[in-house]
MIZA-170141 format. One record per atom (N, C-alpha, C, O): residue number from 1; x, y, z. Coordinates in pm, whole numbers. Layout:
BEGIN
+-----+--------+--------+--------+
!  nr !      u !      v !      w !
+-----+--------+--------+--------+
! NUM !      X !      Y !      Z !
...
+-----+--------+--------+--------+
//
This chain:
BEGIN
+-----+--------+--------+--------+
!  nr !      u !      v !      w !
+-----+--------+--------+--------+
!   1 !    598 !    730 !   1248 !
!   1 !    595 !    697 !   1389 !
!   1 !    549 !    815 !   1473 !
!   1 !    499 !    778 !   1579 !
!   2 !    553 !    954 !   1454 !
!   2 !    577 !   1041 !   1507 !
!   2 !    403 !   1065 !   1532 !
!   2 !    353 !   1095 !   1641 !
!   3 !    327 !   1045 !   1402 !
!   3 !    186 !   1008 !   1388 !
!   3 !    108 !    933 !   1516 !
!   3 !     15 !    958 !   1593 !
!   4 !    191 !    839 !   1495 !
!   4 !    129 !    732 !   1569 !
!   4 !    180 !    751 !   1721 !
!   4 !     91 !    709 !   1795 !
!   5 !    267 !    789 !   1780 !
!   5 !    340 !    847 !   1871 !
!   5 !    232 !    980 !   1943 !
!   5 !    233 !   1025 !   2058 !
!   6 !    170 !   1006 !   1860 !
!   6 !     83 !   1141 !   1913 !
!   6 !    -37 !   1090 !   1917 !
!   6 !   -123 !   1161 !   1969 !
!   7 !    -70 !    983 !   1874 !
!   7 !   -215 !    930 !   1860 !
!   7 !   -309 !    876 !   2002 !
!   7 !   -238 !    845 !   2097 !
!   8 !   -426 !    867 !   2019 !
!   8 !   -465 !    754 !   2115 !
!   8 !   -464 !    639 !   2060 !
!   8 !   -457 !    601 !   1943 !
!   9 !   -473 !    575 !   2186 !
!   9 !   -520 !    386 !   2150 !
!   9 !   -655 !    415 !   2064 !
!   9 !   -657 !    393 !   1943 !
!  10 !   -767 !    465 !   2135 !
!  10 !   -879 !    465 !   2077 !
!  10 !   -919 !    480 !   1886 !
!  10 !   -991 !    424 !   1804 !
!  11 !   -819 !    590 !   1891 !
!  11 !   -831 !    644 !   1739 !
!  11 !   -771 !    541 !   1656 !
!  11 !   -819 !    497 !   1552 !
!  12 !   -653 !    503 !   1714 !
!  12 !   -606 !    413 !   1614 !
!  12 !   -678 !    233 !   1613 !
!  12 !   -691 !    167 !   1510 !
!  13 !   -712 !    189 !   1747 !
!  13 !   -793 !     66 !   1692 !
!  13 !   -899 !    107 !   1609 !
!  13 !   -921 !     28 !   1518 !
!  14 !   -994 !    236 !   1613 !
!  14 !  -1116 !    198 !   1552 !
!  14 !  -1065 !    212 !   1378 !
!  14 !  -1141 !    176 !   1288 !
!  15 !   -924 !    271 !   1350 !
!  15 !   -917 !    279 !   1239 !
!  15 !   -870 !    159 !   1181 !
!  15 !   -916 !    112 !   1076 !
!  16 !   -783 !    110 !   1246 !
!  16 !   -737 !    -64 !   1231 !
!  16 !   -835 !   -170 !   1226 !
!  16 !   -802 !   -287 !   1243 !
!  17 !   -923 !   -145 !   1210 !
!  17 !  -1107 !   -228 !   1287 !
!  17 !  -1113 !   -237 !   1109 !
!  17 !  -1122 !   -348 !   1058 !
!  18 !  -1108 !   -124 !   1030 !
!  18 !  -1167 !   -123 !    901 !
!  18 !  -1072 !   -167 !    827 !
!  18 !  -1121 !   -175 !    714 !
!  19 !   -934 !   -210 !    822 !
!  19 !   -892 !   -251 !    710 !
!  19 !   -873 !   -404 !    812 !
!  19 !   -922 !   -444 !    918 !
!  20 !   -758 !   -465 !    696 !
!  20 !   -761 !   -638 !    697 !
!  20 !   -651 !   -662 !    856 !
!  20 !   -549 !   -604 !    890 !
!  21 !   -724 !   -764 !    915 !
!  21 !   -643 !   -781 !   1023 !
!  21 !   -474 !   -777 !   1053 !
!  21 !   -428 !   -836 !    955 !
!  22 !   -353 !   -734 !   1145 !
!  22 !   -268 !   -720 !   1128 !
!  22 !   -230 !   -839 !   1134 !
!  22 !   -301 !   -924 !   1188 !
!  23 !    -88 !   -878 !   1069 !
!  23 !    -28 !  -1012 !   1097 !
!  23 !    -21 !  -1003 !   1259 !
!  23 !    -35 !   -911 !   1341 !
!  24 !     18 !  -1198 !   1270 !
!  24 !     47 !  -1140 !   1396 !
!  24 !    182 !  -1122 !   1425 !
!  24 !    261 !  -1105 !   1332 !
!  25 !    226 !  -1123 !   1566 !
!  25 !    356 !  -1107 !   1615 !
!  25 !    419 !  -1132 !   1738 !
!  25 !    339 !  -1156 !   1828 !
!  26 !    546 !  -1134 !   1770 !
!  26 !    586 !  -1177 !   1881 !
!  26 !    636 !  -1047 !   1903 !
!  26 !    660 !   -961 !   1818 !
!  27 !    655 !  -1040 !   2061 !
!  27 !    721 !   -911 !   2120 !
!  27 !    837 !   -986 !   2152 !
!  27 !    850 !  -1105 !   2180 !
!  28 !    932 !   -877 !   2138 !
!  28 !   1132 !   -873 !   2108 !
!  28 !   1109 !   -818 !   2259 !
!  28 !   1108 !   -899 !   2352 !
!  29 !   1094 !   -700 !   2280 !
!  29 !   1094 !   -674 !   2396 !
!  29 !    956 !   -509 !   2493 !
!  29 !    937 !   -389 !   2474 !
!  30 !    925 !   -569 !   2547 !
!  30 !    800 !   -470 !   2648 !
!  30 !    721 !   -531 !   2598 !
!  30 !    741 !   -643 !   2551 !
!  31 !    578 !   -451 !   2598 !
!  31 !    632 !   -278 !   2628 !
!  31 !    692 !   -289 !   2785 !
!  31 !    682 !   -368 !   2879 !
!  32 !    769 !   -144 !   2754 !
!  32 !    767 !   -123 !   2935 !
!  32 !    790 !     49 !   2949 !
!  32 !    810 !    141 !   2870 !
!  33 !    778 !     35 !   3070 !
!  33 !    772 !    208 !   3098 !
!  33 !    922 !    269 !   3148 !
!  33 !    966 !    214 !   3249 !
!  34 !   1015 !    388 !   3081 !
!  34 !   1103 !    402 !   3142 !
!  34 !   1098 !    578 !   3143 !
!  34 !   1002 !    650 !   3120 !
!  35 !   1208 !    606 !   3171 !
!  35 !   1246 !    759 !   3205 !
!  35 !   1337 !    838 !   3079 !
!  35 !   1436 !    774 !   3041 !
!  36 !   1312 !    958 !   3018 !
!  36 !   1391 !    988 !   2944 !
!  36 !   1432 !   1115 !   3003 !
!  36 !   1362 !   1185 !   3077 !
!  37 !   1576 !   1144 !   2959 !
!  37 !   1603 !   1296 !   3035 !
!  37 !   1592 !   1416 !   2941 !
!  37 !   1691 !   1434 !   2870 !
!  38 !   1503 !   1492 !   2930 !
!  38 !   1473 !   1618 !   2817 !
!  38 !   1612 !   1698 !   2871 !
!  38 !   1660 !   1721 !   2982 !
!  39 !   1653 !   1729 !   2723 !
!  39 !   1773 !   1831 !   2759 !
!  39 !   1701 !   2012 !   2724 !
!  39 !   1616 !   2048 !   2642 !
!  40 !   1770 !   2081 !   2813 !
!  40 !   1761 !   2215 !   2699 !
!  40 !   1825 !   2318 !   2654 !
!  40 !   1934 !   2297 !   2708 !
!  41 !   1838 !   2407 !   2601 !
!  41 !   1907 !   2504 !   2565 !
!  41 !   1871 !   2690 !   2615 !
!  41 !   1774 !   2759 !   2582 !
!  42 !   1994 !   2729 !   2705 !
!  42 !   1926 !   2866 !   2713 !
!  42 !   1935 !   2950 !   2610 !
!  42 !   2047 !   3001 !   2617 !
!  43 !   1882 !   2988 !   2526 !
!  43 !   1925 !   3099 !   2432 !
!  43 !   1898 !   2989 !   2307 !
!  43 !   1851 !   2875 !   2302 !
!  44 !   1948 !   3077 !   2216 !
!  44 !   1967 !   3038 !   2102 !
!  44 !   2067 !   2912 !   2022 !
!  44 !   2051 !   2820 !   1942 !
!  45 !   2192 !   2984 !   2111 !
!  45 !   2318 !   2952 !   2131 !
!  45 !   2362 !   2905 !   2257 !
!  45 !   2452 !   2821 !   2247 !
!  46 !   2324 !   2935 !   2384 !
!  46 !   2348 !   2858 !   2532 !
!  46 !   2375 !   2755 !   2528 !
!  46 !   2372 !   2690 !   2423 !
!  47 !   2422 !   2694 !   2675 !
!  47 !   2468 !   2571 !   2687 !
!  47 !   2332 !   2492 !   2715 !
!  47 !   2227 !   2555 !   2728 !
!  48 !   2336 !   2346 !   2726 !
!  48 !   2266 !   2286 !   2762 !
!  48 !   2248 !   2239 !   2903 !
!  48 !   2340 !   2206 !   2978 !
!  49 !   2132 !   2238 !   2931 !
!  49 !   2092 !   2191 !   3098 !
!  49 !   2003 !   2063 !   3070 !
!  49 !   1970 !   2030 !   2956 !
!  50 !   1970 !   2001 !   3173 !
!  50 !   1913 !   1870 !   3213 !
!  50 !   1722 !   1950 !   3259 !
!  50 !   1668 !   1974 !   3367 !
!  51 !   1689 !   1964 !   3153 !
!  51 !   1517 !   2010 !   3204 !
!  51 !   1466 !   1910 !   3314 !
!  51 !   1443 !   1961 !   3424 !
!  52 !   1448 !   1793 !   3303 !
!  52 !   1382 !   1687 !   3344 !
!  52 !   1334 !   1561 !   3292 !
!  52 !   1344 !   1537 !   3171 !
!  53 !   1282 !   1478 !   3373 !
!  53 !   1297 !   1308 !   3263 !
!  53 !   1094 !   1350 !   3243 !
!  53 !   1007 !   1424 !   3288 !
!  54 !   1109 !   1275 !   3175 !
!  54 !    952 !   1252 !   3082 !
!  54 !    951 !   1056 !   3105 !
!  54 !   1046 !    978 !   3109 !
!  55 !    834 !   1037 !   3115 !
!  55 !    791 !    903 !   3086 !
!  55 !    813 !    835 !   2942 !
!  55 !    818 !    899 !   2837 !
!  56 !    822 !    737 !   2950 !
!  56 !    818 !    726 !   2787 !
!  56 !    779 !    518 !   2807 !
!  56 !    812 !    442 !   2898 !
!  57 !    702 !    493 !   2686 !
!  57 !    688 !    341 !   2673 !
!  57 !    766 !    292 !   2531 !
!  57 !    752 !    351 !   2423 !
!  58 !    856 !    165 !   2555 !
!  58 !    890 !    116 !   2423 !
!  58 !    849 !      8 !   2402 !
!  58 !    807 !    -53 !   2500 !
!  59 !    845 !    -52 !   2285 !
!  59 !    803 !   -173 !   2217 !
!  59 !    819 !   -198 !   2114 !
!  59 !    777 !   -137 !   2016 !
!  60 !    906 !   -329 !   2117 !
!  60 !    942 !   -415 !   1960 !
!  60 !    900 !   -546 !   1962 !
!  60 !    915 !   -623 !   2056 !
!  61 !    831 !   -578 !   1827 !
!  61 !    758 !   -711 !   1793 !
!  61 !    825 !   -705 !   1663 !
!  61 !    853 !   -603 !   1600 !
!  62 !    849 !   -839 !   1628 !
!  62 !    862 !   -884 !   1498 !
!  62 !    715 !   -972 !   1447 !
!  62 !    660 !  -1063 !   1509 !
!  63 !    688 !   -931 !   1355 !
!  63 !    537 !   -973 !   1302 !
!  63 !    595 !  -1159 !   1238 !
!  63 !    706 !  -1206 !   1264 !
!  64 !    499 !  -1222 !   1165 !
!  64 !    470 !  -1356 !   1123 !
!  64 !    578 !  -1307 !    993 !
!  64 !    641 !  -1407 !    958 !
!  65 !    610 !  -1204 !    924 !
!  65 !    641 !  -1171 !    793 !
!  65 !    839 !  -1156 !    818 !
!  65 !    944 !  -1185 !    761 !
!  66 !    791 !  -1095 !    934 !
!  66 !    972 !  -1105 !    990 !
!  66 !   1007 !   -988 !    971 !
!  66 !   1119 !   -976 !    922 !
!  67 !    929 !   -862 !   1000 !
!  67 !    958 !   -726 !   1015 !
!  67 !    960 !   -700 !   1083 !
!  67 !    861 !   -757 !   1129 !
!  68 !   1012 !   -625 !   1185 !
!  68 !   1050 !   -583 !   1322 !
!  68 !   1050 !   -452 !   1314 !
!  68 !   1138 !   -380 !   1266 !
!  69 !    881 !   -402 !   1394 !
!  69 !    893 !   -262 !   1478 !
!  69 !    905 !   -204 !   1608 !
!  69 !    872 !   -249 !   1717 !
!  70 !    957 !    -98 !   1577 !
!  70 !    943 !    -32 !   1721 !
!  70 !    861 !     59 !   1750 !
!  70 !    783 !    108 !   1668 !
!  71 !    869 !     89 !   1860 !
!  71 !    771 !    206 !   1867 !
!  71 !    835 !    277 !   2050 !
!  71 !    895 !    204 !   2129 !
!  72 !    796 !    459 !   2086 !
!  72 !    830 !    452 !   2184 !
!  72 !    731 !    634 !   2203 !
!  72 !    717 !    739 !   2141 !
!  73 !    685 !    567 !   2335 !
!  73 !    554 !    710 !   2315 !
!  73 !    571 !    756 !   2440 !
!  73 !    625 !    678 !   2519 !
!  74 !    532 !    879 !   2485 !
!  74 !    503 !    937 !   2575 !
!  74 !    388 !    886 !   2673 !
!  74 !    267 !    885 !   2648 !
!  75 !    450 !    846 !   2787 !
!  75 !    352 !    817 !   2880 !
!  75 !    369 !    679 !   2922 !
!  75 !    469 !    611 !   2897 !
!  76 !    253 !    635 !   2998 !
!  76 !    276 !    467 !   3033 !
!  76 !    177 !    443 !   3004 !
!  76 !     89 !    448 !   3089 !
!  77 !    138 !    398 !   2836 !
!  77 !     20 !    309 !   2783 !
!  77 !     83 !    231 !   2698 !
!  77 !     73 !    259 !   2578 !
!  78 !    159 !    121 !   2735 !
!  78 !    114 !    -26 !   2711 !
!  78 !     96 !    -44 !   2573 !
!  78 !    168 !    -27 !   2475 !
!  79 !    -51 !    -95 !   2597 !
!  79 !   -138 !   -137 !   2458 !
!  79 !   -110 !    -24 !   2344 !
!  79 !   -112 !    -57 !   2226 !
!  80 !    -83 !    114 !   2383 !
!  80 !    -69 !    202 !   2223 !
!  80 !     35 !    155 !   2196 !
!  80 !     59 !    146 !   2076 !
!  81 !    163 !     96 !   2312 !
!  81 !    324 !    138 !   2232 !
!  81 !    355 !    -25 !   2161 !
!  81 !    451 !    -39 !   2086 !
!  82 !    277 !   -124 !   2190 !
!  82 !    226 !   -253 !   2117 !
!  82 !    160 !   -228 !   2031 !
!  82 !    199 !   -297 !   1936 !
!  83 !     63 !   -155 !   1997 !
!  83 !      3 !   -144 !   1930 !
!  83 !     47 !    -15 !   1751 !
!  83 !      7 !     -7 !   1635 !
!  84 !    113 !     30 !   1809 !
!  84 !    224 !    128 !   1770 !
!  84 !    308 !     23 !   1686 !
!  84 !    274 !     -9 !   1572 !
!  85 !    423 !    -28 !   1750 !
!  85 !    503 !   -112 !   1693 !
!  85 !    477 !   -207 !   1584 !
!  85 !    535 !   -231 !   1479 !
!  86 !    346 !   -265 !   1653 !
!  86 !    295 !   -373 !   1559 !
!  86 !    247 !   -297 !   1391 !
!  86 !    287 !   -345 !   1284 !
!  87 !    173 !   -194 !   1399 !
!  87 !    163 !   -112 !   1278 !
!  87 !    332 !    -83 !   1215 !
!  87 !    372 !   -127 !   1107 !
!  88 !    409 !     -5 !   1305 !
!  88 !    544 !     -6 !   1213 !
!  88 !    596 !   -154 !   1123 !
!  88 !    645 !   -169 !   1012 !
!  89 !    560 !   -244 !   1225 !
!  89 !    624 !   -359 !   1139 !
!  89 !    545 !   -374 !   1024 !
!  89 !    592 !   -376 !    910 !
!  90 !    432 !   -383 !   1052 !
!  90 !    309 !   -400 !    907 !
!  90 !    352 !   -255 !    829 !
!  90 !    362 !   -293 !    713 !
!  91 !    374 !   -151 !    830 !
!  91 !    383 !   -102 !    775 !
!  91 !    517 !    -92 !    670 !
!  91 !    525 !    -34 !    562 !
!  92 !    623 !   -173 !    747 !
!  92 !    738 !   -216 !    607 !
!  92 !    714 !   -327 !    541 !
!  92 !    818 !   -360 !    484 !
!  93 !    623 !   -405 !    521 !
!  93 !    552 !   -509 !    434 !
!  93 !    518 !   -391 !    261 !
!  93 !    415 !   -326 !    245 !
!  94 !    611 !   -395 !    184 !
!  94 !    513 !   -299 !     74 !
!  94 !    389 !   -369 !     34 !
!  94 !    308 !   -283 !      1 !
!  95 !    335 !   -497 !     22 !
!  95 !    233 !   -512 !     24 !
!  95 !    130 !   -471 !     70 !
!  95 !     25 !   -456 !      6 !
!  96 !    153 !   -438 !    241 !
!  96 !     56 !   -371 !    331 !
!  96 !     76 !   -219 !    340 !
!  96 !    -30 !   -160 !    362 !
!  97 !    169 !   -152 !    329 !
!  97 !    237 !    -28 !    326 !
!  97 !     99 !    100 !    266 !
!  97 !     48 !    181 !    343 !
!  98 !     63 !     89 !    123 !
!  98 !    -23 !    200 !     93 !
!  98 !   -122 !    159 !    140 !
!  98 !   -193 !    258 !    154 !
!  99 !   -191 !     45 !    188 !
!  99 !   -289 !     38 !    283 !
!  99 !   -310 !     93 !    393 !
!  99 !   -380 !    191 !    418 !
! 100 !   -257 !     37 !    452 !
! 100 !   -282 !     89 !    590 !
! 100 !   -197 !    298 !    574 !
! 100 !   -258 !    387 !    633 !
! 101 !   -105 !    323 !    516 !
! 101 !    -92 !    460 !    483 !
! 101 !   -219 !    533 !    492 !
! 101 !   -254 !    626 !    565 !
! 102 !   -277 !    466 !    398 !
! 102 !   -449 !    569 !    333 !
! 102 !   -535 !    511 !    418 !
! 102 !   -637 !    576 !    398 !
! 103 !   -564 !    422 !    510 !
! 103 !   -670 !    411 !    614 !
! 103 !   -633 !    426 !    765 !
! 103 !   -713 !    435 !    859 !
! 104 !   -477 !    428 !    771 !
! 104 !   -485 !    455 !    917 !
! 104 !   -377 !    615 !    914 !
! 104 !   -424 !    728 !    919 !
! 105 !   -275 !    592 !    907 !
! 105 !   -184 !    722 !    911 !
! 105 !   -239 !    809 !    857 !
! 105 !   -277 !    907 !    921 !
! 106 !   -264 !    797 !    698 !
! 106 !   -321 !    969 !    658 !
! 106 !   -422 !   1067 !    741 !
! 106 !   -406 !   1188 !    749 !
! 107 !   -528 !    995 !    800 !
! 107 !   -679 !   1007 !    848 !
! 107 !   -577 !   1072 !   1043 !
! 107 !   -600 !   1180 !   1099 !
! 108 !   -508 !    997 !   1078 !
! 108 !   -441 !   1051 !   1193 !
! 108 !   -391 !   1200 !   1169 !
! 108 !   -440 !   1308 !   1200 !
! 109 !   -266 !   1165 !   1097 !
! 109 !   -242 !   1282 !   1053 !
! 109 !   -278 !   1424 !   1036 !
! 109 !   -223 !   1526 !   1076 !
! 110 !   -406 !   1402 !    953 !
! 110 !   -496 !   1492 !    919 !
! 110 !   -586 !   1512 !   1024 !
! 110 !   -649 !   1610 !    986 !
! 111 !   -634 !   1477 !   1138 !
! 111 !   -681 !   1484 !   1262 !
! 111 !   -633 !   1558 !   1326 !
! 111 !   -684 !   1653 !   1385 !
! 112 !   -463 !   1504 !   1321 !
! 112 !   -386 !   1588 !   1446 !
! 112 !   -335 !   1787 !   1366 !
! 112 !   -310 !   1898 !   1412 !
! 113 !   -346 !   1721 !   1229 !
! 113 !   -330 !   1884 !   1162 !
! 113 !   -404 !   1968 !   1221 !
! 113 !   -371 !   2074 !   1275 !
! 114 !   -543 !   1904 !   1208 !
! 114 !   -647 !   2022 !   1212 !
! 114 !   -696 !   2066 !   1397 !
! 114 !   -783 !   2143 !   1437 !
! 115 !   -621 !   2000 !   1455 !
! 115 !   -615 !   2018 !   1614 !
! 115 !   -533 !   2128 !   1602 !
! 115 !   -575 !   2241 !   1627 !
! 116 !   -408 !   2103 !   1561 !
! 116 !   -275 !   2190 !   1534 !
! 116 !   -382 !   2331 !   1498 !
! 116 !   -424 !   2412 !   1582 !
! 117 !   -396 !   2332 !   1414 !
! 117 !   -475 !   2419 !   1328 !
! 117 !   -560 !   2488 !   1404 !
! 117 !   -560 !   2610 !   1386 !
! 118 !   -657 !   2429 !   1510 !
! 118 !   -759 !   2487 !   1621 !
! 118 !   -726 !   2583 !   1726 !
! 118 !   -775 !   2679 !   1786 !
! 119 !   -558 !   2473 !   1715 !
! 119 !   -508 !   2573 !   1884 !
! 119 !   -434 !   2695 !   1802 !
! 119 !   -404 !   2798 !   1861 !
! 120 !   -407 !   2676 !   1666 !
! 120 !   -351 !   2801 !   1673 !
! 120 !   -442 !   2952 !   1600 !
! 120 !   -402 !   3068 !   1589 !
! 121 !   -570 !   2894 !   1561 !
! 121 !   -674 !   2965 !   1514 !
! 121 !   -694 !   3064 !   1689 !
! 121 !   -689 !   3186 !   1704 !
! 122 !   -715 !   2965 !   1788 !
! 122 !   -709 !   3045 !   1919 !
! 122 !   -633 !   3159 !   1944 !
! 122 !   -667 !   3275 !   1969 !
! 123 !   -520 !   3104 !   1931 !
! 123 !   -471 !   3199 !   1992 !
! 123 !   -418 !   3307 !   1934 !
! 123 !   -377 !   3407 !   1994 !
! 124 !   -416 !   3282 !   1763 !
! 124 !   -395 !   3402 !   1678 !
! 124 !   -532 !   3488 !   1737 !
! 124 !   -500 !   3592 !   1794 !
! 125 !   -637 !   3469 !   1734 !
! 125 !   -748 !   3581 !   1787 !
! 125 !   -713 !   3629 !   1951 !
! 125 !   -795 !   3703 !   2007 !
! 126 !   -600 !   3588 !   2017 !
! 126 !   -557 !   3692 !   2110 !
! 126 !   -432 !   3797 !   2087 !
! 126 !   -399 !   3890 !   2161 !
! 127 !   -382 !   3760 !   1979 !
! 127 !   -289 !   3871 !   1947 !
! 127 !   -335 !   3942 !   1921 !
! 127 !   -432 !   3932 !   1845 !
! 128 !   -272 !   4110 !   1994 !
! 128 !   -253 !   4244 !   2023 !
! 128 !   -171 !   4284 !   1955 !
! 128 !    -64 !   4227 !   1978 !
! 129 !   -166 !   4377 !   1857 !
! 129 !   -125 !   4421 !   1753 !
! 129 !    -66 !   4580 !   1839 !
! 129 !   -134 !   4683 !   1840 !
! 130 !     48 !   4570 !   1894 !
! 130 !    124 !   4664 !   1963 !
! 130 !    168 !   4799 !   1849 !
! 130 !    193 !   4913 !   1888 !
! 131 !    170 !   4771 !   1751 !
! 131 !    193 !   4908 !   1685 !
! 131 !     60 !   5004 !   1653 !
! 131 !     59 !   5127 !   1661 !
! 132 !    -55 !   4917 !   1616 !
! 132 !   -109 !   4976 !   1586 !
! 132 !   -236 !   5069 !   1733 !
! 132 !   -310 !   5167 !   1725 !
! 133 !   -206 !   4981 !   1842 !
! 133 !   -231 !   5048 !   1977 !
! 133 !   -130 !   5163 !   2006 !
! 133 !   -165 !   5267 !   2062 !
! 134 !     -4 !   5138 !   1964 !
! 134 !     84 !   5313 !   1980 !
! 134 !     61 !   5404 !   1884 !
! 134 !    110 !   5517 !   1894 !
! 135 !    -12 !   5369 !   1782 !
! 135 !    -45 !   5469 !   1648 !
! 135 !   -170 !   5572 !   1699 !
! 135 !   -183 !   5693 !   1686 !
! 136 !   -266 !   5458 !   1770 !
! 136 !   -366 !   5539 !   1809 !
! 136 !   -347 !   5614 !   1911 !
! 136 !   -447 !   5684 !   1923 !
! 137 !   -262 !   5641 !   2002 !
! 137 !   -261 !   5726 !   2051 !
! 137 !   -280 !   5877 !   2050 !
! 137 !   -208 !   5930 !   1965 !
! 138 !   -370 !   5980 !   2133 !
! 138 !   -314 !   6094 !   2079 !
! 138 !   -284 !   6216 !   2153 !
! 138 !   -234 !   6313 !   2096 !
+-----+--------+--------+--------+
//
């Protein structure tokens, strides 16, 4: 979920486009848009404070098979957190399960790695290597 939770709409229909259509499904309930409250911590060990609420969308459908997903994403898009859900449910079908795994999740996944991977290629090439600037001194 966490995959799919970070994903766009875009990325994930065109990957859903190539394998076999999803069952269909009824929505249990949304999507809809609500408020979550981020907590945080000062320190390591500190108490907790109330940071602020974040947006968030949820959505549960039970598919034609009688699996029931959820799904709940950052932001107010609708169609991903439907679209979201509806994959969780197809995705506890083991019939459908290593399918859609190897054509839609893995390929996300591995997308969002290598983003991961970009931003931190960045910004390792701005680290300043503080000892070896006091070594040279003379």
């Amino acid at each position: 979920m966490a995959v799919l939770a970070r994903a766009k709409l875009a990325q994930i229909t065109a990957l859903v486009a190539d394998v076999a259509p999803l069952p269909s499904h009824v929505v249990l309930r949304g999507p809809e848009n609500g408020l979550v409250m981020l907590r945080g911590r000062a320190g390591g060990a500190g108490g907790r404070f109330n940071l602020g609420e974040m947006t968030v969308t949820r959505c549960t459908v039970r598919n034609a098979d009688g699996y029931v997903g959820h799904a709940y994403i950052q932001g107010r898009e609708k169609p991903l957190a439907a679209l979201a859900a509806a994959l969780d449910a197809a995705l506890q079908d083991p019939a459908r399960h290593d399918g859609l795994q190897t054509a839609v999740i893995t390929p996300l996944a591995n997308a969002q790695a290598a983003a991961r991977a970009a931003i931190a290629r960045r910004a390792a090439a701005t680290k300043v290597d503080f000892f070896t600037l006091s070594t040279m001194r003379s």
